[in-house]
C-alpha positions as CSV (number, residue, x, y, z in Angstrom):
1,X,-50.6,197.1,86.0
2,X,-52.4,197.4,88.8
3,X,-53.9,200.5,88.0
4,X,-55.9,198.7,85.4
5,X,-58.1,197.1,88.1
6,X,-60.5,199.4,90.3
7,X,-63.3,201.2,88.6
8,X,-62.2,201.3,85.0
9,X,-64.8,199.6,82.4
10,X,-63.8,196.5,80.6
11,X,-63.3,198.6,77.3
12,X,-61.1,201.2,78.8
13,X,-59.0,198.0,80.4
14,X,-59.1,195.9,77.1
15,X,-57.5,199.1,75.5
16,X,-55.0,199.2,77.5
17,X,-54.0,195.6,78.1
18,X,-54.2,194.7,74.3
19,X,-50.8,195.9,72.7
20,X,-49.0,195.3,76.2
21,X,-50.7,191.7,76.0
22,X,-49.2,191.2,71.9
23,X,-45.8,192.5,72.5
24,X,-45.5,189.9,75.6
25,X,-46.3,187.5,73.3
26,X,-44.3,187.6,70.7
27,X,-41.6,187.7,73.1
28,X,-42.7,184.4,73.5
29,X,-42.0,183.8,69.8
30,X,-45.7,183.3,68.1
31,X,-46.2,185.4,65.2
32,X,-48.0,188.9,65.0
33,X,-51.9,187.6,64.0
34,X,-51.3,184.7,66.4
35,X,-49.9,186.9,69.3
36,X,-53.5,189.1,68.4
37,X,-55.7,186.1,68.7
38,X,-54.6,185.2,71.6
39,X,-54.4,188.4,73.1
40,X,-58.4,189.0,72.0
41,X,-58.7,185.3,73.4
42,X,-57.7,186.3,76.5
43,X,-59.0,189.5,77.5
44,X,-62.3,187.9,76.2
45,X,-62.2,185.7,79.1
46,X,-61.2,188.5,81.2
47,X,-64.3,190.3,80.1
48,X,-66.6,186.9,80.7
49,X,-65.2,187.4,84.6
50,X,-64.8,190.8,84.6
51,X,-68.4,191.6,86.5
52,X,-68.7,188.8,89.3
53,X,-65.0,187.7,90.0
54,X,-62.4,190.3,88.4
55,X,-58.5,189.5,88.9
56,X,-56.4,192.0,91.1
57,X,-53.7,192.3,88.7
58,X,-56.0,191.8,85.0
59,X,-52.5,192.7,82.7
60,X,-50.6,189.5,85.0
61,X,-54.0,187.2,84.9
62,X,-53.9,187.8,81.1
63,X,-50.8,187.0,80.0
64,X,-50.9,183.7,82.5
65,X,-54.5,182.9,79.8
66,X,-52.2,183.5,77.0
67,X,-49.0,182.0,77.8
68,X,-50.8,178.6,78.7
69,X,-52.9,179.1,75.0
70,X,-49.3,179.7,73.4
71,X,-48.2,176.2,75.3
72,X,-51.4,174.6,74.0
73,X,-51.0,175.6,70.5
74,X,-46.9,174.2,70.7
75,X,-47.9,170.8,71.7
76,X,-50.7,170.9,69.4
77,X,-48.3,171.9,66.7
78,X,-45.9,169.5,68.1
79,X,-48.1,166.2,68.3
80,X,-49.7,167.4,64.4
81,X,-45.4,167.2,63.2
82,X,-45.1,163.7,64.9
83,X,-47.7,162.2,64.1
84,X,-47.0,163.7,60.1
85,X,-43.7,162.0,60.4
86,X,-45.0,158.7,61.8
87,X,-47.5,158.4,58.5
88,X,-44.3,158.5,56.5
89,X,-44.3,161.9,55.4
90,X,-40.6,163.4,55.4
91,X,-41.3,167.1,56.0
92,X,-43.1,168.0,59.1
93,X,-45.4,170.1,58.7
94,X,-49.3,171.3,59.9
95,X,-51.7,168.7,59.7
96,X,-55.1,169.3,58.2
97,X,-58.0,169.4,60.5
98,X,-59.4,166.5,59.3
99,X,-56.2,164.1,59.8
100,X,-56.2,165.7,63.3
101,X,-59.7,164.8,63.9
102,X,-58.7,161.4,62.5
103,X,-55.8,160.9,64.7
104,X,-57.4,162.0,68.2
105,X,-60.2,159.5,67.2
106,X,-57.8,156.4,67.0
107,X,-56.3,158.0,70.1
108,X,-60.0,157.6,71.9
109,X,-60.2,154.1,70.7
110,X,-56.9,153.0,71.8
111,X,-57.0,150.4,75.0
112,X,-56.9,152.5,78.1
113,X,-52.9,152.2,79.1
114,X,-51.8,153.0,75.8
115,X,-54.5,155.8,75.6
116,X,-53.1,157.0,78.5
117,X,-49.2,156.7,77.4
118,X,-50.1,158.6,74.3
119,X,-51.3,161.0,76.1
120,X,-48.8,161.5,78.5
121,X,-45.9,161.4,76.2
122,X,-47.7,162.9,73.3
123,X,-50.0,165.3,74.2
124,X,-48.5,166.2,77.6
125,X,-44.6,166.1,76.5
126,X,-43.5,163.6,79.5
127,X,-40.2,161.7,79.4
128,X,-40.6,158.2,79.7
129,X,-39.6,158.3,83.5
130,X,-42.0,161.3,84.0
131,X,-45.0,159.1,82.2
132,X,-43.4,156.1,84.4
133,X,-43.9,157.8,87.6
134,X,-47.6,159.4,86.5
135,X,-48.8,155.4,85.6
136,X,-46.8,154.1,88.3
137,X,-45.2,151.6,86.6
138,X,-41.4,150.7,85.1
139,X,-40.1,152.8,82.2
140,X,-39.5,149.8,79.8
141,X,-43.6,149.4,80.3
142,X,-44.0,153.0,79.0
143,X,-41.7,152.2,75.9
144,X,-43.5,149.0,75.0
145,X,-46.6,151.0,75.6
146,X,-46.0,153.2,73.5
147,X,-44.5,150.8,71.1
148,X,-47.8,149.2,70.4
149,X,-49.8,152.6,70.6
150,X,-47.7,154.0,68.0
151,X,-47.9,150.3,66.1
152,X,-51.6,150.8,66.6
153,X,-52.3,153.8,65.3
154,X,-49.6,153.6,62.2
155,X,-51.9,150.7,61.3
156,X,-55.4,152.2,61.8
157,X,-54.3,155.9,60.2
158,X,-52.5,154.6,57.3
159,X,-54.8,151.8,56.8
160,X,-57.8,154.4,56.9
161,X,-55.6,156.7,54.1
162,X,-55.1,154.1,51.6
163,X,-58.7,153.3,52.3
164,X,-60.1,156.8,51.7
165,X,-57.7,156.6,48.4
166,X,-59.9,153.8,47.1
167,X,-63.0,155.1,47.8
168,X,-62.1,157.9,46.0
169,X,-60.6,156.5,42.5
């Protein structure tokens, strides 16, 4: 849409952009109200550049915004289903912001390499050999790595639950 570009104010472009932007999205398989947000999260930061540094092709700089926000939000979603399953829960499903909170704060206080594996296979989705080559080091490193992260944190999070169950009775 190059069209969109050129002289046209940032609310006649918005306008346009906005259902193109949401039926892209879904396509990428997010629902309706999320495929909104981050349509409206998007062409906000199109409108933040839109005066000093606009994009050539705003409908194509958009969706690139969006697509990377959906990507977040999987991994996200993704790490938040692991990490349920590795407190013992048996379905998987959505964390509360509060045992997120809790869980990236174990992650910061992690040693460094198995900060770094967790966040590599975790947060970034490696493969051991792809975490391997980004540390530099052998692949049976990166399992016992993440071996003792995951030992780590199974201790400090479910230690900190039955904790907060105490303090609370």
């Amino acid at each position: 849409m190059s069209g969109a570009g050129g002289d046209a104010g940032i609310d006649h472009v918005c306008d346009l952009l906005y259902p193109r932007l949401i039926a892209a999205f879904r396509t990428l398989g997010v629902s309706r109200e999320d495929a909104e947000d981050i349509a409206q999260e998007a062409l906000a930061k199109l409108a933040e550049r839109w005066d000093r540094q606009r994009p050539e092709r705003p409908l194509a700089w958009c969706y690139v915004v969006g697509r990377n926000a959906v990507l977040s939000r999987r991994r996200r979603r993704s790490l938040e289903a692991r990490v349920s399953r590795l407190l013992g829960r048996e379905e998987a499903h959505e964390v509360d912001v509060a045992a997120s909170e809790a869980v990236r704060a174990a992650v910061r206080r992690l040693p460094h390499r198995q900060r770094e594996v967790v966040i590599h296979r975790f947060f970034l989705g490696l493969s051991v050999n792809e975490t391997a080559d980004a540390m530099r080091c052998a692949p049976g490193t990166v399992t016992a790595l993440t071996h003792q992260a995951l030992a780590h944190l199974r201790a400090e999070l479910v230690g900190a639950k039955a904790w907060n169950r105490e303090v609370a009775s």
